[in-house]
ChimeraX commands (.cxc) that place a marker at each C-alpha (Angstrom):
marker #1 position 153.48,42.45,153.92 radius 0.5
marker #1 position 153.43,46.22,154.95 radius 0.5
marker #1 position 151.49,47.01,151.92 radius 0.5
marker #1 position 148.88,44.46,152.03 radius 0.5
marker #1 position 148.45,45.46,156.10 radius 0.5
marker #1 position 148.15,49.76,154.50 radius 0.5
marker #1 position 145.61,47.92,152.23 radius 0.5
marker #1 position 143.33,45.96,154.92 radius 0.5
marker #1 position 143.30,49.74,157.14 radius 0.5
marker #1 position 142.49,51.59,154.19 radius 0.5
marker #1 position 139.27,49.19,153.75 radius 0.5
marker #1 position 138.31,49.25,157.30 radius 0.5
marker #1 position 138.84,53.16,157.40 radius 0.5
marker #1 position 136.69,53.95,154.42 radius 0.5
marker #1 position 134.19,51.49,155.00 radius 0.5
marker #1 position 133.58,52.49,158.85 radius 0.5
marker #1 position 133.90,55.90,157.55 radius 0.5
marker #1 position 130.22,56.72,158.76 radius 0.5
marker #1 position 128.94,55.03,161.99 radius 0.5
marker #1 position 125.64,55.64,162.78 radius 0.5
marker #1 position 123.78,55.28,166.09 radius 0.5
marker #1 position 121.64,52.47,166.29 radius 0.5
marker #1 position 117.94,54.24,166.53 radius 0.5
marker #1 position 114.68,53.17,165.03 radius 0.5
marker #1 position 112.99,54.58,161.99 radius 0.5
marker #1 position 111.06,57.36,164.45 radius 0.5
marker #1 position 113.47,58.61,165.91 radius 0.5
marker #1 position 115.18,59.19,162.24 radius 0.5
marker #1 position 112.29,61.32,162.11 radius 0.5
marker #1 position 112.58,63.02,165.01 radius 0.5
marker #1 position 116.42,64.08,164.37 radius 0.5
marker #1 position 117.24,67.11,162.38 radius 0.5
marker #1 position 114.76,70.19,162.82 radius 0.5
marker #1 position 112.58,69.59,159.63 radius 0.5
marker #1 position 110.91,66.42,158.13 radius 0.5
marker #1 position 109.26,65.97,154.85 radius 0.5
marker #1 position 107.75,64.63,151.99 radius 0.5
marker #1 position 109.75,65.74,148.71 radius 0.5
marker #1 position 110.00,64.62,145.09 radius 0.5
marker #1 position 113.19,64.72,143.84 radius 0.5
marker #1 position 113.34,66.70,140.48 radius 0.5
marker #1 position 117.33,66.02,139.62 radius 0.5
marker #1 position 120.18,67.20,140.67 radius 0.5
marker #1 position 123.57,67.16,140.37 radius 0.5
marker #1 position 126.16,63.99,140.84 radius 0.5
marker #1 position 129.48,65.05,140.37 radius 0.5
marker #1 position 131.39,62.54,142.44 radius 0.5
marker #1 position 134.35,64.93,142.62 radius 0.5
marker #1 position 132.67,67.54,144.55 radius 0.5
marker #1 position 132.45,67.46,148.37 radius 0.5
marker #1 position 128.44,67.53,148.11 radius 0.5
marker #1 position 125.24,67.09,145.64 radius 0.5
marker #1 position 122.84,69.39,145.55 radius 0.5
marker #1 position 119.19,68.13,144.41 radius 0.5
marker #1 position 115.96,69.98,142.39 radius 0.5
marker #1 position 113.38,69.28,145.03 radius 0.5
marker #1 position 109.85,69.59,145.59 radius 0.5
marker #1 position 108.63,70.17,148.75 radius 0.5
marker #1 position 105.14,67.91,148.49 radius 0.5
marker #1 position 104.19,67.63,152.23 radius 0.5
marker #1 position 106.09,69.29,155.31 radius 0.5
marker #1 position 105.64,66.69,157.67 radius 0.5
marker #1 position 107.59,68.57,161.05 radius 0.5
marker #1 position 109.43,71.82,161.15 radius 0.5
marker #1 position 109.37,75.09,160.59 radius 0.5
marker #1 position 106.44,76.53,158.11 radius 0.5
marker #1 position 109.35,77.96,155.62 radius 0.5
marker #1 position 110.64,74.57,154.69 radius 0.5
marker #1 position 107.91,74.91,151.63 radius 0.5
marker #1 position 110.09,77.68,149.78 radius 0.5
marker #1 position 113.32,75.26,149.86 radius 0.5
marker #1 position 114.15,73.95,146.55 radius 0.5
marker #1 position 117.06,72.18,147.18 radius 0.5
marker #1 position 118.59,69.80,149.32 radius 0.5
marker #1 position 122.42,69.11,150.05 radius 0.5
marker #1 position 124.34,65.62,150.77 radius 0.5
marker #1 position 127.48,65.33,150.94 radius 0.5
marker #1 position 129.02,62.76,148.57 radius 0.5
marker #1 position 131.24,60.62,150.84 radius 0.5
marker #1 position 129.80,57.33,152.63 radius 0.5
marker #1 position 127.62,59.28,154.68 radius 0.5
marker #1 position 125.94,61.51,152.55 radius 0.5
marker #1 position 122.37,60.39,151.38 radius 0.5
marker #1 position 121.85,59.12,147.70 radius 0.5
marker #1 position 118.85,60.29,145.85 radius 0.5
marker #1 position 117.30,59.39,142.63 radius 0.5
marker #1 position 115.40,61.33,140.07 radius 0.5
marker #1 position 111.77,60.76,139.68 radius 0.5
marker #1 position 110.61,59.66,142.98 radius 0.5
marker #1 position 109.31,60.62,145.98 radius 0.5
marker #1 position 110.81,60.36,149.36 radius 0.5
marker #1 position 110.24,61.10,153.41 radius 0.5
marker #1 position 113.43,62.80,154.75 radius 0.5
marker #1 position 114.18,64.36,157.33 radius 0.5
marker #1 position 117.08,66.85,157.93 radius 0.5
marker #1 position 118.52,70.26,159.00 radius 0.5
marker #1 position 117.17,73.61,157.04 radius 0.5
marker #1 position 120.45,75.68,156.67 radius 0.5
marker #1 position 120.37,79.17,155.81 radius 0.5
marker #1 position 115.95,79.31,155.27 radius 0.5
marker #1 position 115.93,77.25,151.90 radius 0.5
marker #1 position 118.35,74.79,151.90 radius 0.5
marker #1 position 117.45,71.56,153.11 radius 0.5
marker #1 position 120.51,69.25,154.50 radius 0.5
marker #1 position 120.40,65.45,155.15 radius 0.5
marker #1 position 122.92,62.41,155.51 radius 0.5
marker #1 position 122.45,58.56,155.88 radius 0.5
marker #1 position 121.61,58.76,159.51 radius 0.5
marker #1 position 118.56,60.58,159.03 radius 0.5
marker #1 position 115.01,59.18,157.72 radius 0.5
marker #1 position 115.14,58.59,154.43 radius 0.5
marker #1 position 112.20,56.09,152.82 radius 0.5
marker #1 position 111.74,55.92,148.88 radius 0.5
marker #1 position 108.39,55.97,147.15 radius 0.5
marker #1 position 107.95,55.16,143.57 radius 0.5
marker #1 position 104.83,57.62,143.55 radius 0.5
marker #1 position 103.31,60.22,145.22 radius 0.5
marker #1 position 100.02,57.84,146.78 radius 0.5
marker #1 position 102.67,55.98,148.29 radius 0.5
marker #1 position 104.46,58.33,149.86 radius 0.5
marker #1 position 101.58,59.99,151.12 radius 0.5
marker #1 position 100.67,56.94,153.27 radius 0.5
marker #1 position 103.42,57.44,155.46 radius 0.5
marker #1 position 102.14,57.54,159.08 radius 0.5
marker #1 position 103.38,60.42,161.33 radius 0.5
marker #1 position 105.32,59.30,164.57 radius 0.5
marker #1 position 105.13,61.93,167.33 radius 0.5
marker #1 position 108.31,63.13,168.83 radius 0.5
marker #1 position 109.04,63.70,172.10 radius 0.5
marker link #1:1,2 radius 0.2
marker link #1:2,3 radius 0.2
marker link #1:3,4 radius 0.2
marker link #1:4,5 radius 0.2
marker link #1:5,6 radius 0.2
marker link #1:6,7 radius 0.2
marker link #1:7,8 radius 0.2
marker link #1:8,9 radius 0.2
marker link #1:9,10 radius 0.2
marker link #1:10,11 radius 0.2
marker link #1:11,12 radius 0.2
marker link #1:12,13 radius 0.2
marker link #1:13,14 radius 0.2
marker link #1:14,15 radius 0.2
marker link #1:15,16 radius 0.2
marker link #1:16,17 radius 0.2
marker link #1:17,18 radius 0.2
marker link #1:18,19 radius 0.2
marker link #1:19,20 radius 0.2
marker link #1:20,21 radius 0.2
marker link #1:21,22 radius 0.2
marker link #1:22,23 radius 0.2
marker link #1:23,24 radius 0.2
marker link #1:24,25 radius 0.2
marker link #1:25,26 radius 0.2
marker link #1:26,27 radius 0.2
marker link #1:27,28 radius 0.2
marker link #1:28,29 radius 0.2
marker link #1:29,30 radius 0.2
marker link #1:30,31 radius 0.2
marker link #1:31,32 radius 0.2
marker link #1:32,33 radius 0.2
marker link #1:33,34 radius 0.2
marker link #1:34,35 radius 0.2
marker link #1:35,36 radius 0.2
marker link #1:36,37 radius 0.2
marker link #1:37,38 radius 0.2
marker link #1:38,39 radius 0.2
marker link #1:39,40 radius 0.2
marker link #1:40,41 radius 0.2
marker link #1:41,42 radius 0.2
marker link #1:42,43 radius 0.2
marker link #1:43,44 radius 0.2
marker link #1:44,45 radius 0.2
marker link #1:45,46 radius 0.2
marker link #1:46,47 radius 0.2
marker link #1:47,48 radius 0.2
marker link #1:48,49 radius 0.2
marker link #1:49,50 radius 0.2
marker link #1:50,51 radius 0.2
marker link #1:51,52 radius 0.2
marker link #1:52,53 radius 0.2
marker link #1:53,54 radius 0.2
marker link #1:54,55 radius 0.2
marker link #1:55,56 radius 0.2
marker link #1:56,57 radius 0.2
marker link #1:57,58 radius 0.2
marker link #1:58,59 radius 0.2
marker link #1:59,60 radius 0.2
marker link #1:60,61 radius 0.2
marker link #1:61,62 radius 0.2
marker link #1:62,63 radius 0.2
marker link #1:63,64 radius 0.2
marker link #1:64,65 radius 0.2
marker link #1:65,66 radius 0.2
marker link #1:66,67 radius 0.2
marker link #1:67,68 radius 0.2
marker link #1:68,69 radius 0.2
marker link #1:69,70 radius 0.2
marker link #1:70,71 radius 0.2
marker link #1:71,72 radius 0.2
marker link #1:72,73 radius 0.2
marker link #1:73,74 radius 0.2
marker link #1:74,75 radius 0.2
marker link #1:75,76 radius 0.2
marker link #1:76,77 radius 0.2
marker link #1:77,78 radius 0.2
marker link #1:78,79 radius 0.2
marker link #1:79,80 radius 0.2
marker link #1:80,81 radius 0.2
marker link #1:81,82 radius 0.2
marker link #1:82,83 radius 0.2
marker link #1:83,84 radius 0.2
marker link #1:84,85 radius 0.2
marker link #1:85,86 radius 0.2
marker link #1:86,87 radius 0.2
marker link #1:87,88 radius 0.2
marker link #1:88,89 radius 0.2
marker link #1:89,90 radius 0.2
marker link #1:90,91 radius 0.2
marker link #1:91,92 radius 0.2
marker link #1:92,93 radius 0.2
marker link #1:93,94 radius 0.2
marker link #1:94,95 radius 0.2
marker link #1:95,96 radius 0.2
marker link #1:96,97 radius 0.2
marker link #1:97,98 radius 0.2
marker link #1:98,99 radius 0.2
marker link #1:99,100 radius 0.2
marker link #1:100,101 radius 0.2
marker link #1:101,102 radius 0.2
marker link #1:102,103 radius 0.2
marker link #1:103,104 radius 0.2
marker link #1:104,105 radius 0.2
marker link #1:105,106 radius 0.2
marker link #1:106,107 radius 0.2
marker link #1:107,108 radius 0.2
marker link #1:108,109 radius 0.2
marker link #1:109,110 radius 0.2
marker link #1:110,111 radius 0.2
marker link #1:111,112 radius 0.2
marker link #1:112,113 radius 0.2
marker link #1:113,114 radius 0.2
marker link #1:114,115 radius 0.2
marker link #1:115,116 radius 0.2
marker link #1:116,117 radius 0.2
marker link #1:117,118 radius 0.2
marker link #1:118,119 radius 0.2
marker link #1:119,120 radius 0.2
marker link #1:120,121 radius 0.2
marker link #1:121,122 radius 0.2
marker link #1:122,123 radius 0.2
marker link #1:123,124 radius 0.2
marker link #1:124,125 radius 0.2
marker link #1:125,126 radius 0.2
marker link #1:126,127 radius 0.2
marker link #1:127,128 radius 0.2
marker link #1:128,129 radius 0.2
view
C-alpha cells in the first residue's frame, strides 16, 4: 500500500515538475531579453547531462540586444522544463542571452517550429509593452 502511494507522488512530482504561467503566445515573446529566428544546426542530447547545448544559426533577431547575431549556441536544460529542439528546422524562440553568446530558453518561453526558412519568416512581430 505504502509503495504504490511513494509511486502515485513520484508521478505527480515529476509530471508537475514544471508549471508554467498561463500567458498567451505574445507575451512568450515578450519574456526573456532576446527573441529570434534560429535554425537549429544539431546539438547535443545526452540525457544524462543537466543541459543540451544546440549548433544554432541566428537567421533573424527579432527583439534584443544587437549581439544576439554572434551567439552560436543555445542551452536547455534536459529535465521537463527544458525546451526540445530538433535538427534541421527553423524555429522562433525567445530566451535569456547569458554571458554575450549563449542563448538560454525553457518550455515557458516562445518556442514555434518551422519546417523551412519561408515559413518561419512569416512570423508576425507582437509589440511588447
Amino acid at each position: 500500500m505504502y509503495l504504490q502511494l511513494l509511486v502515485i507522488m513520484a508521478f505527480f512530482g515529476i509530471s508537475s515538475a514544471c508549471v508554467c504561467p498561463n500567458i498567451t503566445e505574445d507575451e512568450k515573446f515578450c519574456t526573456g531579453n532576446f527573441a529570434a529566428s534560429i535554425y537549429v544546426k544539431g546539438g547535443c542530447q545526452d540525457l544524462f547531462k543537466p543541459e543540451r547545448i544546440y549548433d544554432i544559426e541566428i537567421i533573424k533577431k527579432l527583439r534584443g540586444p544587437s549581439n544576439i547575431r554572434r551567439a552560436h549556441h543555445l542551452k536547455t536544460a534536459t529535465h521537463s522544463c527544458g525546451a526540445t529542439l530538433q535538427p534541421n528546422k527553423y524555429y522562433v524562440i525567445s530566451g535569456h542571452l547569458a554571458g554575450g553568446r549563449l542563448l538560454e530558453s525553457d518550455f515557458c518561453k516562445l518556442k514555434i517550429e518551422y519546417d523551412n526558412k519561408m515559413e518561419a519568416d512569416k512570423y508576425e512581430v507582437p509589440t511588447c509593452r
